[in-house]
Structures are given as structure tokens and as C-alpha cells.
C-alpha positions in Angstrom: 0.0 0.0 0.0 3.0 2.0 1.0 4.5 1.4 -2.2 1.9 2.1 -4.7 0.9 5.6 -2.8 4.5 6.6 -3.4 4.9 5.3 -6.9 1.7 7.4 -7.6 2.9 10.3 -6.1 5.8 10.1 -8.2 4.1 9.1 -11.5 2.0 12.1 -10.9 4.9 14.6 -10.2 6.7 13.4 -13.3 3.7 13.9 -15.7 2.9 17.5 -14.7 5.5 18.7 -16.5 9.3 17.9 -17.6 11.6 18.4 -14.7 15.6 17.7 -14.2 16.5 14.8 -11.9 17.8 16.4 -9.3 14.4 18.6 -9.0 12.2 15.5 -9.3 14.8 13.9 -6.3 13.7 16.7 -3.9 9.6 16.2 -4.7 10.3 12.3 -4.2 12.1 13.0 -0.4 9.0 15.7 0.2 6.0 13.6 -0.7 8.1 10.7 1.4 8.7 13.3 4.7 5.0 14.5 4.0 4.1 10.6 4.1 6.0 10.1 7.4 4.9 12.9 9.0 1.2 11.7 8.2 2.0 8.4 9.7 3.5 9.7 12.8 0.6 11.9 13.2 -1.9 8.9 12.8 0.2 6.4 15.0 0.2 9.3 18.0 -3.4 9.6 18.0 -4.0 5.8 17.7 -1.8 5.9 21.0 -4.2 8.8 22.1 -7.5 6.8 21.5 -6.3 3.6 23.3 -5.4 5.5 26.4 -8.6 7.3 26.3 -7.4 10.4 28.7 -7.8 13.7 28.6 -4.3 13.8 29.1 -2.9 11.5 26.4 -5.5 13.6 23.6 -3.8 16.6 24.9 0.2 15.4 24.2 -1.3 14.7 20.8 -2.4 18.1 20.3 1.3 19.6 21.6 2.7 17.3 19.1 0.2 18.2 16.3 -1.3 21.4 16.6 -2.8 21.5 13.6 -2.6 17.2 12.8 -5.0 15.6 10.9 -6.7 14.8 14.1 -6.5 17.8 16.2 -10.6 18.7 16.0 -11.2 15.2 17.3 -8.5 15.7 20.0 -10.3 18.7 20.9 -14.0 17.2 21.0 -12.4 14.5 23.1 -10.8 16.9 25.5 -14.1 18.4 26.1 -16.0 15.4 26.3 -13.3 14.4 29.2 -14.2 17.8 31.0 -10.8 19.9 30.1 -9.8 23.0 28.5 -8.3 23.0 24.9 -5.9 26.2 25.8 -2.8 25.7 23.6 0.0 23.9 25.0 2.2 25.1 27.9 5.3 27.9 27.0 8.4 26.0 27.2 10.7 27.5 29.9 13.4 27.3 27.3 11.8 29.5 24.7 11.8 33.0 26.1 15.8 33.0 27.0 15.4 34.8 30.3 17.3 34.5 33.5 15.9 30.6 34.3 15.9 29.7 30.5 19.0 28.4 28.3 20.9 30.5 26.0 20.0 30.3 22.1 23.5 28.6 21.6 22.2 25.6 24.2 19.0 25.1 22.6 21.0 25.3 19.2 23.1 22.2 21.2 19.8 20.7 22.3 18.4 20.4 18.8 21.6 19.2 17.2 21.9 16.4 20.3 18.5 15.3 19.1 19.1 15.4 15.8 22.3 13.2 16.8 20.1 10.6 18.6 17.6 10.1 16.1 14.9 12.5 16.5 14.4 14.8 14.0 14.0 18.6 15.3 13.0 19.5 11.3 15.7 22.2 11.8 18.1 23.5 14.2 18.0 27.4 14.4 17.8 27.6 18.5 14.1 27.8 18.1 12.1 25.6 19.6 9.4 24.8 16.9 6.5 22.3 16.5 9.6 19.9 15.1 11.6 20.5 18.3 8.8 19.6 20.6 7.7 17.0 18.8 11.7 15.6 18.8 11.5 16.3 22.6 8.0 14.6 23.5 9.7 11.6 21.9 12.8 11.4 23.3 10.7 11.5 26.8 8.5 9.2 25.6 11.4 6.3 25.3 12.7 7.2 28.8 8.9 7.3 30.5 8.8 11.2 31.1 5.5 12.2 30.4 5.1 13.9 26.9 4.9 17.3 27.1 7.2 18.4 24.1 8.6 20.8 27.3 11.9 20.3 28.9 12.3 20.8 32.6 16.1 21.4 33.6 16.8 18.1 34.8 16.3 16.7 31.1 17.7 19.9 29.3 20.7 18.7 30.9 20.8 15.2 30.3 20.4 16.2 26.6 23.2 18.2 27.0 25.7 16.1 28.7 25.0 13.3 26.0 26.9 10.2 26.2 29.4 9.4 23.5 27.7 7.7 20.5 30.2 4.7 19.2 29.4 2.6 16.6 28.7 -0.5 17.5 27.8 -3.3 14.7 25.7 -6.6 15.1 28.0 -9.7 16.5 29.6 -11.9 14.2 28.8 -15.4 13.7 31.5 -16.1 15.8 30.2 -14.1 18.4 26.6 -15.8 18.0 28.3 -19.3 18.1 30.4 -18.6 21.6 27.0 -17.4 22.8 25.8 -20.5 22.8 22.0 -20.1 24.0 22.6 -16.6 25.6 23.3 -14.3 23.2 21.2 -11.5 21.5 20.0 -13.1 18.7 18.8 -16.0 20.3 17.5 -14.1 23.3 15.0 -12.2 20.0 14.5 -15.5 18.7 12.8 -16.9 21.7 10.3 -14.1 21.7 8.6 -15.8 19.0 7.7 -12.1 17.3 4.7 -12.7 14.3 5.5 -10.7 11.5 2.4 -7.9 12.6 4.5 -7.7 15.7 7.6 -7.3 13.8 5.8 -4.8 11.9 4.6 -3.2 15.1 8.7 -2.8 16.1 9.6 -1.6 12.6 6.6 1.3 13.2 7.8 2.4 16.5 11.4 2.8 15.0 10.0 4.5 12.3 7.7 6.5 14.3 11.3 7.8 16.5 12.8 8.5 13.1 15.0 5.4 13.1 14.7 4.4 9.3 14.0 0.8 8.9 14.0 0.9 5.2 10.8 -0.5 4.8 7.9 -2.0 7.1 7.2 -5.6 6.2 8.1 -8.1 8.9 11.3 -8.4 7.9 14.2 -7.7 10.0 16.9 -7.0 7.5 19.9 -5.4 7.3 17.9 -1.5 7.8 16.0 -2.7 10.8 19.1 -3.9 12.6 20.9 -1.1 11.8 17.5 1.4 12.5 17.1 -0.6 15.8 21.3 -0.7 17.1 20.7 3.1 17.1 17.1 3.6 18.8 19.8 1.4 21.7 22.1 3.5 21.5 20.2 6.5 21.6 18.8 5.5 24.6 22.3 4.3 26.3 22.1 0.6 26.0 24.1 -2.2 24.3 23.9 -1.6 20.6 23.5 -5.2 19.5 20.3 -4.4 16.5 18.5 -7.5 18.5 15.5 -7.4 20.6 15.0 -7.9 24.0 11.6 -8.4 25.4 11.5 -5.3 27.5 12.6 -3.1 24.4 9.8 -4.9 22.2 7.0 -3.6 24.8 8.6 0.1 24.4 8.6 0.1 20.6 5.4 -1.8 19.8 3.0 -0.2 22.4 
């Protein structure tokens, strides 16, 4: 389905009119950010509905302003007895005394952009794309998702931890793991490929590129899932565990 809307989109830009490659390059990586952005908006407000709170409708709406969804989200917050006031200032925004300098939300944005979540920019402005990149960085360390830093998390952003590269094992590896090692430990999950699918979304979803969604956990989704770990400071193997599987396929 994936395919077939993209090839469509691309058909159609091709026949408007005769364009150079390198143009018709740019409006295949729009319609295919547009497409992602679509899907994260749909997948955040699935997570919304199943939670059912005023709360959750109301980190969809401070992720998506203006999202497909964001009348529903509204109507829902009402119906649940809350306001639909926009969502808090962030502390950081307004630079003052308390606040962080533009050059450390320039840092923040480019950390987050370093870990996988994409800030759509970084201009030390703290857009819809920053808070979006912040609610789910918090989201994948169990802060609540408000898209707002407090400075206990401003700072963990900014200390960072040294990103090194670190590949799947080797068959070798595997074998003197005998029973124990990473890829056996994923193996005994038992994962169906709609759960695998479920995984390859929630990378996808954190802006870990899995190179496709199909059940298939090639090469991309072991490379897209070694650095959703690392991002969030554990062993970079690219193999599931089965506490990391509840995290990315809720």
C-alpha cells in the first residue's frame, strides 16, 4: 500500500510537467517526509485513543497542533471535561534568566538530531519539530510527553553520552554465545510478523529508518534498531530484548 501511494505520487509529479533529476529527487524526499509525518501523526493519536485520557488527547495536540486529528482531540478533550488552551510555553523559549541560551537550545536540537529524532531544523528555536523531537525522546525514557523540557532533562540532553558505533556480532560471536546471546534471546520471543511490523513502526515512528515496514528484520531494521539502543544508552546489539519490544510496539 505504501508502495503504490509513493509510486503514484511520483508518476503524478513526473507527468505535470518535464523536470531535471535532481528537482524530481527533492519532490520524491517531500511527498516521502510528508508521508512520514502523516503516519506519525496517525500512530500518535491511535496511541491517544487507546489510552482514552484527557491527558494523552492533549500530548497529541502539543505534538500536532494542527494534525490531521486535532478537532477530534479537541472534542475528546471536552467530552473528558478539560480546556483545549494551547499547550504550555516552554521554559526554554523565552531565553530569560531561568531559561537556556539560544547557543544551548541550538546544542539541544543538534543532540536530538544526533540521537535520532528529528528537530526538522536547528536554528535555537524551539518549533512544533523541536517539541515533537523532545515529546519523543521522553517518551522512550517514561517522562511524560509534554514536548517541554524541565532542567533536569535539558541537561541530560546536554551532557549526552558518546555515541560509538557499534555493529551486530559476528557469527562467531553468535556461536560462543551459545544459548545466551542477543539473537537467540530475540529468537525466543517468537515475534509474528504484525509484531515485527509493530517494532519496525515504533522505530520508524522515532525517526529510526528501517527501510521499509514488512516483517522483515533486515539489514535496515538492525541497523535502524542498534541506534534507537544506543540513543537511549544501551548495548547496541540491533537484537530485541523483550523489555525493548513492549517500548517500541506499544
Amino acid at each position: 500500500m505504501v508502495r503504490t501511494i509513493f509510486t503514484a505520487a511520483v508518476i503524478a509529479a513526473s507527468l505535470a510537467a518535464p523536470v531535471p533529476a535532481q528537482d524530481l529527487g527533492e519532490i520524491v524526499g517531500g511527498v516521502a517526509r510528508q508521508y512520514l509525518q502523516q503516519e506519525q501523526d496517525r500512530a500518535t493519536f491511535a496511541q491517544a485513543q487507546s489510552q482514552g485520557t484527557r491527558r494523552a488527547y492533549q500530548s497529541y495536540l502539543q505534538q500536532f497542533p494542527d494534525g490531521l486529528y486535532a478537532a477530534q482531540a479537541r472534542d475528546q478533550i471536552a467530552r473528558l471535561g478539560g480546556g483545549t488552551a494551547a499547550a504550555p510555553a516552554n521554559p526554554y523559549d523565552g531565553g530569560g534568566t531561568a531559561g537556556l541560551s539560544r547557543q544551548q537550545r541550538l546544542s539541544i536540537q543538534q543532540r536530538l538530531n544526533a540521537l535520532g529524532y528529528s528537530t526538522n531544523g536547528a536554528d535555537g528555536n524551539f518549533g512544533p519539530g523541536t517539541r515533537r523531537a523532545i515529546a519523543l525522546w521522553q517518551r522512550d525514557r517514561n517522562y511524560a510527553q509534554t514536548g517541554s523540557l524541565s532542567t533536569a532533562q535539558a541537561n541530560e540532553i546536554l551532557r549526552g553520552t558518546a555515541a560509538t558505533t557499534v555493529g551486530r556480532p559476528t557469527q562467531a560471536e553468535l556461536a560462543d554465545a551459545g544459548t545466551s546471546g542477543p539473537a537467540q534471546a530475540e529468537a525466543r520471543l517468537g515475534l509474528s510478523p504484525s509484531q515485527r511490523r509493530a517494532v519496525q513502526a515504533g522505530l520508524t515512528q522515532r525517526g529510526f529508518d528501517t527501510r521499509g515496514i514488512d516483517g522483515i528484520f533486515g539489514q535496515g531494521t538492525r541497523n535502524a534498531l542498534a541506534g534507537w539502543q544506543r540513543a537511549n544508552d544501551q548495548t547496541a546489539t540491533g537484537y530485541l530484548t523483550a523489555a525493548q519490544y513492549q517500548r517500541l510496539a506499544q
